[in-house]
N, C-alpha and C positions, 0 to 999 in steps of 0.2 A: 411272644407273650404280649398280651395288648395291653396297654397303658389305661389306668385306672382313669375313668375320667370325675373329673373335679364336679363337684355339686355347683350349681349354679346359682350364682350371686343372685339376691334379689333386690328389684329396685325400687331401693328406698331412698329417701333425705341422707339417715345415716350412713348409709354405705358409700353414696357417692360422697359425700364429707371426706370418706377414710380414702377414697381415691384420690381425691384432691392432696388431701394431706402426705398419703405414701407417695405418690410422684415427685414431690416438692416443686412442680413449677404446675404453671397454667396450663390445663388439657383439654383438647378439642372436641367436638362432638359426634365427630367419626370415632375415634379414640375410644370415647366412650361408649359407645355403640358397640365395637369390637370387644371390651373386657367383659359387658353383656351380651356377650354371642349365645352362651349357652341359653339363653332367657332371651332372647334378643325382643325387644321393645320397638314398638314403633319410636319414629322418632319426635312426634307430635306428644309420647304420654313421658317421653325423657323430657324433653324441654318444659311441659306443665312440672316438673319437677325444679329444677333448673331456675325455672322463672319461681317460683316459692320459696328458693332458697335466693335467688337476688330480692325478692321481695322483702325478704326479712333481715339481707341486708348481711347477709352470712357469705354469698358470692356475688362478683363482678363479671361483666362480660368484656373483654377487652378489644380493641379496634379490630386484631386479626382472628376473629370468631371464635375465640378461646376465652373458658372461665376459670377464674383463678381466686383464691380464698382471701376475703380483705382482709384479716388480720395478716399473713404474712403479706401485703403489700402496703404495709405504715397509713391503712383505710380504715377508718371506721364511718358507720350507718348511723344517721341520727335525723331529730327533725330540726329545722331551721327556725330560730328565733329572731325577729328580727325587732331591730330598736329605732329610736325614735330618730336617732344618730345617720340611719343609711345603713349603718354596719349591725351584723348579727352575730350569732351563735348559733354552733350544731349544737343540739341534748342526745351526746349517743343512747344508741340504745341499752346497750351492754350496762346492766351496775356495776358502779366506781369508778367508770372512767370522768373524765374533767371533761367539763363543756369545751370547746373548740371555735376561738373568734375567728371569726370570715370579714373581711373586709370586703363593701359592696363589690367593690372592682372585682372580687377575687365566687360573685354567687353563679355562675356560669347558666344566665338565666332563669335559676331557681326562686322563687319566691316563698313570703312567710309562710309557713306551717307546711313546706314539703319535708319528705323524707329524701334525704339525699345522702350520697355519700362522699364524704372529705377525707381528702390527702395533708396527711400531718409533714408542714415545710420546716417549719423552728418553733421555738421556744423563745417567747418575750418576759424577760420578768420572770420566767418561772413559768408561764402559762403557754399554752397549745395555741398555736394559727394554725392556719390550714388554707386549704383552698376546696370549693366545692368541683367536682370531677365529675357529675352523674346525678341525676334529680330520679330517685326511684318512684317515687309517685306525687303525685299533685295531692293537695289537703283537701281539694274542691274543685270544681270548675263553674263555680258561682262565684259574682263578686255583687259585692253593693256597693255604688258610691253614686256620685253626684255627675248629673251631664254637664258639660259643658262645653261649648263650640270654638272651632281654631277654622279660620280657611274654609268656612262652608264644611267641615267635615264635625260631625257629634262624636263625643270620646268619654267614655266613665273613668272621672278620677274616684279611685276607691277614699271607700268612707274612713276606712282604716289605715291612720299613717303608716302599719309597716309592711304597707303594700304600695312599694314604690312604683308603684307602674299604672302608666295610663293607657287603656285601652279602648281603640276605634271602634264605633257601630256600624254593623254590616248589616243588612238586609232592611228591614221598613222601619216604623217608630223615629226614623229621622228628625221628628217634627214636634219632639218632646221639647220645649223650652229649655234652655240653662236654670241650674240648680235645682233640679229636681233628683228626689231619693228614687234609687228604682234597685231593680234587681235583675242584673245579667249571667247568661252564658255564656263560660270562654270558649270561643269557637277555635282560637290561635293564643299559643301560652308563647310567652316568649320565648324565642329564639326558633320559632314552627314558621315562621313566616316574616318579614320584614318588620313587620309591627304586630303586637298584638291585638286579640281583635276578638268582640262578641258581639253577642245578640238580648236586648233587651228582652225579658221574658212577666218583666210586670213594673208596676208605676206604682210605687207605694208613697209618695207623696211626703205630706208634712206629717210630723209626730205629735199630735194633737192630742193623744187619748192613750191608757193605758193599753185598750186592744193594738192600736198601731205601731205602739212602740216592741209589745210582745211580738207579734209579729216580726217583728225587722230584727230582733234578737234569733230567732227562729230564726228567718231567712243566712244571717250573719251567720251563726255558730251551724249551719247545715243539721239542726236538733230535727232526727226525725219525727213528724207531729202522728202520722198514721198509722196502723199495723197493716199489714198485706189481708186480702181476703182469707187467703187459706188460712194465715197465722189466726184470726179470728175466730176463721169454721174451726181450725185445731181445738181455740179454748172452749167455744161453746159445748165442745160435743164431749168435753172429761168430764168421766163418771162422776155422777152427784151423792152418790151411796155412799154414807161415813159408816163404815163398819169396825168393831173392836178387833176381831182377829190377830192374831201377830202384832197385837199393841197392851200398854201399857193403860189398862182404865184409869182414867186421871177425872171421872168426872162428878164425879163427890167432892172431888176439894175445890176450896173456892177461892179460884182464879177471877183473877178480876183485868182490865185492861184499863190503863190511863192512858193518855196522850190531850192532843190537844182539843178545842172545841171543833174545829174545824176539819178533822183527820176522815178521813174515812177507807184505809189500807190499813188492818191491825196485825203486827207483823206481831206481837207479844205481848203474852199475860203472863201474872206474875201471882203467888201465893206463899205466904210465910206463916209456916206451923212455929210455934214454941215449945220447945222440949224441955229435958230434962239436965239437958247439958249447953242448951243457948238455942238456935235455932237450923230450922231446915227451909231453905229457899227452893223455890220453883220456877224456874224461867221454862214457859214453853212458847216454841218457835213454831211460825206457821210451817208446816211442812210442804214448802212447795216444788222441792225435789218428786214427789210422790206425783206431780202431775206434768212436771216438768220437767221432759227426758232428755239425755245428751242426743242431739244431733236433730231432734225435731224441729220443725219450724218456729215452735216457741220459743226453745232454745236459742238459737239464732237470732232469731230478733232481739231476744233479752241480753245476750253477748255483745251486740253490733249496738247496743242504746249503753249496754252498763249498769246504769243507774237512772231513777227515776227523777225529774225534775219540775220542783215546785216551784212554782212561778204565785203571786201575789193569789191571779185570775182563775187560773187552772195548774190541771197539771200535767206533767207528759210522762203516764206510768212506763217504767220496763215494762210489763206486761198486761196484755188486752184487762180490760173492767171485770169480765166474766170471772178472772183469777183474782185480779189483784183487792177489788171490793166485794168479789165475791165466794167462789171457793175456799182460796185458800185466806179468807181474812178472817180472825180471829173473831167475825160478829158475836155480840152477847145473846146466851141463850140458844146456841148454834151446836150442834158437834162439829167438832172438826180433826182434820189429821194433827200432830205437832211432833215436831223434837223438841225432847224434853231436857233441859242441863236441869238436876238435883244437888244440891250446893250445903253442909252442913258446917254449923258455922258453930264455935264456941263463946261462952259467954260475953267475951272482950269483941266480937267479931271476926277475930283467924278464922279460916277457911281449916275445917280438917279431913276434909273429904269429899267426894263429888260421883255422879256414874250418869250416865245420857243413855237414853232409850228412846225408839220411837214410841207416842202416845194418842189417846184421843182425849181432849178435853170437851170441856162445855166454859164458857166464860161466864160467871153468874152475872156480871153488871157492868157495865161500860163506864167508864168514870174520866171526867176531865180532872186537868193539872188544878183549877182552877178550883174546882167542888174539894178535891183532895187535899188542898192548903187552906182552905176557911174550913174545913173538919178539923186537921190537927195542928192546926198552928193556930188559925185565930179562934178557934171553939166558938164556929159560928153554931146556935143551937139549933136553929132551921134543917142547917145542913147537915149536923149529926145524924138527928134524928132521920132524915130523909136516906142518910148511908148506914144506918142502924146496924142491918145483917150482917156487915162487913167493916162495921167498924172498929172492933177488937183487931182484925187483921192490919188493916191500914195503923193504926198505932205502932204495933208490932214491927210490918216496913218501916215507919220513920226510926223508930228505935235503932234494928238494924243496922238499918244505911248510916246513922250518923255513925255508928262504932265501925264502919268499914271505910268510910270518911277519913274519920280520927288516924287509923293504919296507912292509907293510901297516903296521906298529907304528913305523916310522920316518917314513910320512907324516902321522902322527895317528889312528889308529882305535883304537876304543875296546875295552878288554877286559874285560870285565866277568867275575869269577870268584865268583860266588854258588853258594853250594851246593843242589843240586837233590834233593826229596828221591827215596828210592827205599820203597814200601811193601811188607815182606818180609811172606808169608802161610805161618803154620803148613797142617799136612795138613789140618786141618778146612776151612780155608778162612777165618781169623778172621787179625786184624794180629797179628804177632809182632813186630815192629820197625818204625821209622821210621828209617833210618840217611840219612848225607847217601850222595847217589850221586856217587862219583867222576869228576873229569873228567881222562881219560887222555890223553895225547899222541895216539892213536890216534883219538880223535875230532876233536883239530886237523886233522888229515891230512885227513880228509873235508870239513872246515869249510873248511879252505885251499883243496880242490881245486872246491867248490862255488860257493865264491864268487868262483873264479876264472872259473869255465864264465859264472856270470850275468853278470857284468862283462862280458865279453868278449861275449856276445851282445846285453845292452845297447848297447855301445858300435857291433855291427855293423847294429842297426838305429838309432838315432840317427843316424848318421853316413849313413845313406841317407833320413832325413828321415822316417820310419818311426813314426806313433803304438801306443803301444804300452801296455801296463798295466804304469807303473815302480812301483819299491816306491824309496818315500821316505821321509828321517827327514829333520824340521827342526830349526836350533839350537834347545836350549831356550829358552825367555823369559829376559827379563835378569833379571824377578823371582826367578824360580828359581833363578837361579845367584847373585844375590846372600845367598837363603837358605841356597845350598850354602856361598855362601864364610861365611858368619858360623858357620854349624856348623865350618869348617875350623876359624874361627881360636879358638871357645868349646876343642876340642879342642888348641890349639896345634899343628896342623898349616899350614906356609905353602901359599901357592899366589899366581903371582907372574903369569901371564898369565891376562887376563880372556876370557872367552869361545871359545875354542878347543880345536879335540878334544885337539891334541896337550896343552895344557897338565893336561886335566883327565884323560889318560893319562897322566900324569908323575903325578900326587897318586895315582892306582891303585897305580904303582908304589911312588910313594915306604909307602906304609901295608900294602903286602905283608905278612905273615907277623906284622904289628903286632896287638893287642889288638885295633883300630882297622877292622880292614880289612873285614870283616863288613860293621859298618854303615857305612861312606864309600860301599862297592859298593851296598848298598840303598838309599844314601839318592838321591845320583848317579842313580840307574836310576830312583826316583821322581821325580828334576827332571828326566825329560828326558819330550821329546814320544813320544806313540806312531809308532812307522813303519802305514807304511798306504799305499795303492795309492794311484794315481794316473795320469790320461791323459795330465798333463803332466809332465817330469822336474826335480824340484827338487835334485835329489842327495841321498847319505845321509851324515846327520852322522857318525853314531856308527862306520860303515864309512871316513870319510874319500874318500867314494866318489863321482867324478861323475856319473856313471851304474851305477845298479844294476836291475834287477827277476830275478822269478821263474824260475828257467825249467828247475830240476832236479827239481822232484816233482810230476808232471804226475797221477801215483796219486793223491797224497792232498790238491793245492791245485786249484783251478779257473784261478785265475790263470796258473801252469806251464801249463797244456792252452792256454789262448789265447793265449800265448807262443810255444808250440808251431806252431800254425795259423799266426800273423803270418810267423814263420821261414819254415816250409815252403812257403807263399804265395809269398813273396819268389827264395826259393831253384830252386820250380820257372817260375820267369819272367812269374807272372800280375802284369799290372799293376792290374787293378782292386783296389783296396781289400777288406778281408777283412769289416774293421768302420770305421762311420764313428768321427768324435771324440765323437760325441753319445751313440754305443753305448759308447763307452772308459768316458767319463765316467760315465755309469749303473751301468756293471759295476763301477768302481772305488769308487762308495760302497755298493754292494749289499755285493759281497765285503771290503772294510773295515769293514761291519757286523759280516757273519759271522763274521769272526775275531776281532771285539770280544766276542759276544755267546758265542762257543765259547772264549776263554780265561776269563771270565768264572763260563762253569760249569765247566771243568776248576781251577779258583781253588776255587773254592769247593766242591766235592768235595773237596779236599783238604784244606781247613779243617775241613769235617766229618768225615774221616776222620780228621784229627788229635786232633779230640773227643772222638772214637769210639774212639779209642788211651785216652786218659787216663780215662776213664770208672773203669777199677777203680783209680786212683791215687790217687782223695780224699785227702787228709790228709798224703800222702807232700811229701818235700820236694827240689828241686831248686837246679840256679844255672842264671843266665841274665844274659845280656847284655839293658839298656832298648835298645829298637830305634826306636820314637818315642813321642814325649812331646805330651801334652791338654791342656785344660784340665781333662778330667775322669779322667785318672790317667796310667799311662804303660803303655804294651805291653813285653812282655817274649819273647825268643827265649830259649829253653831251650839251655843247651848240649850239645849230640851227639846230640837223638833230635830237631831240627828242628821244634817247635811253638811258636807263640807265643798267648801270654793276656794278658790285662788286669787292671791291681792298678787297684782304683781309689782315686780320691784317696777317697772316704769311708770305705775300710778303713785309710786311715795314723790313727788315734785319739794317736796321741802326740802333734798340732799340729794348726793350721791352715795349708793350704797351699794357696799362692797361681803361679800358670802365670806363668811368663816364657817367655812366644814367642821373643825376641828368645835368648836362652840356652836355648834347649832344652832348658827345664827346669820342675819345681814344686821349689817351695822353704819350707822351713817359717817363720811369722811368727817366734815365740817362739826354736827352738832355732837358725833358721837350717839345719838339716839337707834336705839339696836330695837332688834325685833327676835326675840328667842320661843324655841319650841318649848311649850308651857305655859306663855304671858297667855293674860286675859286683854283681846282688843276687842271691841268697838267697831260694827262694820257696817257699811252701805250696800245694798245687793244693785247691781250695775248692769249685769249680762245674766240671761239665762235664756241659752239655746240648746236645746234638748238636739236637736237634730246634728248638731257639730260636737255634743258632750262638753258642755261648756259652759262653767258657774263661775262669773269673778263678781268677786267685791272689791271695793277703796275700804279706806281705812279713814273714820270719820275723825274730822280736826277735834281735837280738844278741848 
């Protein structure tokens, strides 16, 4: 009797997972080979497996040609932080695990912003060390920093301290001067060669102008600036036809779009009927799932960017112009595709019901923040009149919105009122101003209506068991907040409930319009954790929110587009799954990268532009508010043109001064004359080198 033969495994991620796992030790890739006999695989499409799973940091390959699963070998995968100190941090990948200190000694040639993976040795304190064991992939093989010459030999020290490493110039360009900015290739990463080692590939020189500074943010943070040709010819060539079929006619009611002067990507219009029972809102979303497929090159590129980044000058969209100002942008007077959240709201503003369908709208009128608040706030009559058509409805929105305000602020959510700046450019093209930019009621409106749409589609996929990419904020740490409360109480401000949103919205409130309230809002918004994506829903603190994620700017976040897909999925009745948890979870630390790494350089663009601002101010003098306090001086916010610099403690020459962490403060031995986060000083602008990121002030005598 012949023996049944066994169906044949196929090779997949998962299945070799469960062999790793069923063996319990490390197994080789003959081995492997063999339990796919019946399937038997070349061995070049096993290992592109293999290597995707070390990529992600889920296996290791170990010295004797065996891979083995890093959670059973006390390994975890993460990227490398590195500090000012020499020493860093892994960020695993995995959510919940604790960051992992590495001492230099202990990066085994790894540098900032790889992915690597570390071996967990003790526990300090309660906290994780490790050592790094394996650099999965480099962040870049770009550096920027500065030439300089040793022994006849040219060498790029990077511009970025937590890139401890200098590297030798190899081939021509030898002949560049000392301290010039440039931009190289690493030809030799450390520990590839003796030294490491690249190739200059451009000479970007002094930071002179906002173009050259954008620039060198570009270069620094690897932002791609281009799309591929195909990904181009892909957009140019999607269908232009708005047809109604299999949609929802939405183009009677009158939608309107606010944003800002300056926008030109309209990811959402907005309409509010009044009823008979309170109101019905209308959020429709451009529908750019509809042209934008999983796996096309659009896609891709929109994945591999994230998120779109505005820069002062320009911008650098997710996706080609063709789509993002053009298809699929909500222009007025246009048909277009949309998803539609319908939202019906009772008298008070409770939400009592809601349903999402795809739609076609027409936008009747393009409206700024700015026309929308001299309508209903200051009853500009010009302006009325000129919004006549749609002026009943705009009333109706602010209505609205303040009664969903009133609820949001009454369950706990948090309001953070920091001023943002706005950079004004003279005709030439040079900064004329740093003013702070106003936040109008008119942007509440939109804020209100937005986070009502994701809430409410949150909650209609949750509620059907639906995995999904949530955007999550967690409480802060206790440590944090016991910092926050010692700063309350150094300032004699109380604060009477521990650890709750609402409480720590009551001390916003209560510091309103006070000296104070500046830095309570900054300091607050530093203790708390980053929001970030997620496949599983943890809620968001700072929203007071049980379920939250993305799902109104599908233009300019990647997250909104796969939002979008989950929805439409659902809604047209397919039950297979769109993505598994496995694909969530990837997408959720990919795109919580990107949005780390693109606020990171829109941060810092605007710190050099603020630089870049003071440059002809030497010697001039200002006031400012200390924003935080060092041990080695304290930072200063200037009042009304939005910069901040550093005094450092070795310019105070009247004493020696010694840092009280505990009081947020330096304080003088001799005079006793202290310097606390809050006072109002007095400053001389001293240094201002854009190219080194570098703004000090003295602190003028009395």
């Amino acid at each position: 009797m012949k023996r049944k033969r066994k169906d044949p495994v196929s090779v997949t991620e998962d299945n070799i997972l469960k062999i790793f796992s069923n063996a319990r030790r490390p197994v080789g890739i003959d081995e492997l080979e063999n339990i796919f006999s019946q399937d038997r695989p070349k061995r070049s499409e096993l290992m592109k497996i293999i290597n995707s799973l070390i990529a992600k940091g889920r296996v290791i390959e170990l010295k004797n040609k065996r891979f083995g699963l890093t959670k059973e070998m006390n390994l975890i995968s993460g990227t490398l932080w590195c500090t000012r100190s020499g020493n860093g941090f892994v960020i695993p990948d995995t959510e919940g695990q604790r960051d992992v200190f590495v001492s230099s000694r202990n990066f085994n040639n790894a540098v900032h912003g790889d992915r690597v993976t570390v071996r967990l040795d003790h526990y300090f304190r309660g906290k994780p060390e490790g050592k790094i064991i394996r650099v999965i992939s480099r962040k870049s093989n770009k550096i920027i920093g500065f030439t300089k010459r040793y022994n006849n030999q040219l060498y790029i020290t990077p511009e970025d301290y937590r890139y401890n490493t200098e590297y030798r110039v190899i081939g021509g360009d030898k002949d560049i001067p000392d301290g010039q900015l440039v931009v190289a290739e690493i030809t030799a990463f450390p520990g590839d060669k003796p030294d490491p080692q690249c190739k200059i590939v451009k000479v970007i020189g002094a930071l002179t102008s906002l173009t050259a500074i954008t620039k060198f943010i570009e270069y620094k943070h690897s932002l791609v600036r281009r799309f591929s040709k195909a990904a181009e010819d892909e957009a140019a060539n999607v269908a232009q036809d708005i047809l109604p079929a299999g949609r929802k006619d939405l183009r009677e009611l009158k939608f309107v779009t606010i944003d800002g002067q300056s926008a030109r990507d309209f990811d959402d219009a907005v309409a509010v009927e009044r009823t008979s029972r309170g109101f019905t809102l209308h959020v429709a979303i451009a529908d750019v799932s509809h042209y934008v497929k999983p796996g096309s090159l659009l896609d891709e590129e929109a994945y591999k960017r994230g998120t779109s980044i505005y820069f002062p000058d320009r911008v650098l969209p997710m996706l080609p112009k063709a789509l993002s100002n053009g298809i699929c942008s909500l222009n007025p007077l246009e048909d277009r595709y949309t998803l539609t959240a319908s939202m019906r709201f009772d008298r008070e503003g409770r939400i009592t019901g809601s349903s999402f369908y795809p739609s076609i709208i027409n936008s009747h009128m393009r409206l700024t923040y700015e026309a929308v608040e001299a309508a209903t706030v200051n009853r500009d009559a010009k302006v009325r009149c000129k919004l006549d058509p749609c002026l009943t409805d705009l009333e109706n929105m602010a209505e609205l919105a303040a009664l969903i305000t009133c609820l949001r602020e009454n369950r706990g959510s948090i309001d953070f009122d920091l001023p943002e700046p706005a950079v004004i450019f003279d005709i030439t093209g040079g900064i004329s101003q740093i003013i702070r930019a106003e936040r109008l009621n008119s942007h509440r409106i939109i804020e209100e209506f937005m986070i009502s749409a994701n809430e409410a589609v949150a909650r209609f996929l949750e509620g059907r068991g639906i995995s999904a990419l949530f955007r999550i904020h967690e409480p802060p740490e206790k440590e944090k907040l016991r910092d926050f409360e010692r700063l309350l109480q150094s300032l004699g401000i109380g604060f009477k409930k521990r650890g709750t949103a609402t409480a720590l919205q009551d001390v916003l409130t209560n510091v309103c319009g006070t000296k104070y309230e500046f830095i309570v809002n900054r300091v607050l918004l530093r203790s708390m954790k980053q929001a970030r994506y997620s496949a599983v829903n943890r809620g968001h603190f700072g929203l007071a929110s049980e379920s939250y994620l993305h799902f109104t700017s599908p233009i300019r976040r990647y997250p909104d587009l796969v939002c979008h897909r989950i929805l439409k999925n659902i809604l047209a009745g397919t039950k297979e799954l769109l993505y598994t948890d496995e694909q969530l979870i990837t997408m959720a630390s990919h795109l919580s990268g990107r949005e780390r790494l693109v606020m990171d350089a829109e941060r810092e663009l605007e710190e050099r532009i603020r630089i870049l601002y003071m440059k002809d101010k030497l010697g001039e003098t200002f006031e400012g508010v200390i924003s935080h306090v060092t041990s080695f001086g304290f930072f200063v916010e200037l009042t009304g043109i939005f910069v901040e610099g550093l005094v450092l403690v070795s310019s105070l020459v009247d004493d020696y001064y010694h840092f009280e962490e505990e009081r947020y403060r330096i304080i003088g031995t001799r005079t006793h004359k202290s310097y606390r986060i809050g006072d109002t000083v007095a400053i001389k602008v001293v240094l201002a080198d854009v190219t080194s990121n570098r703004l000090h002030f003295e602190v003028c005598a009395p």
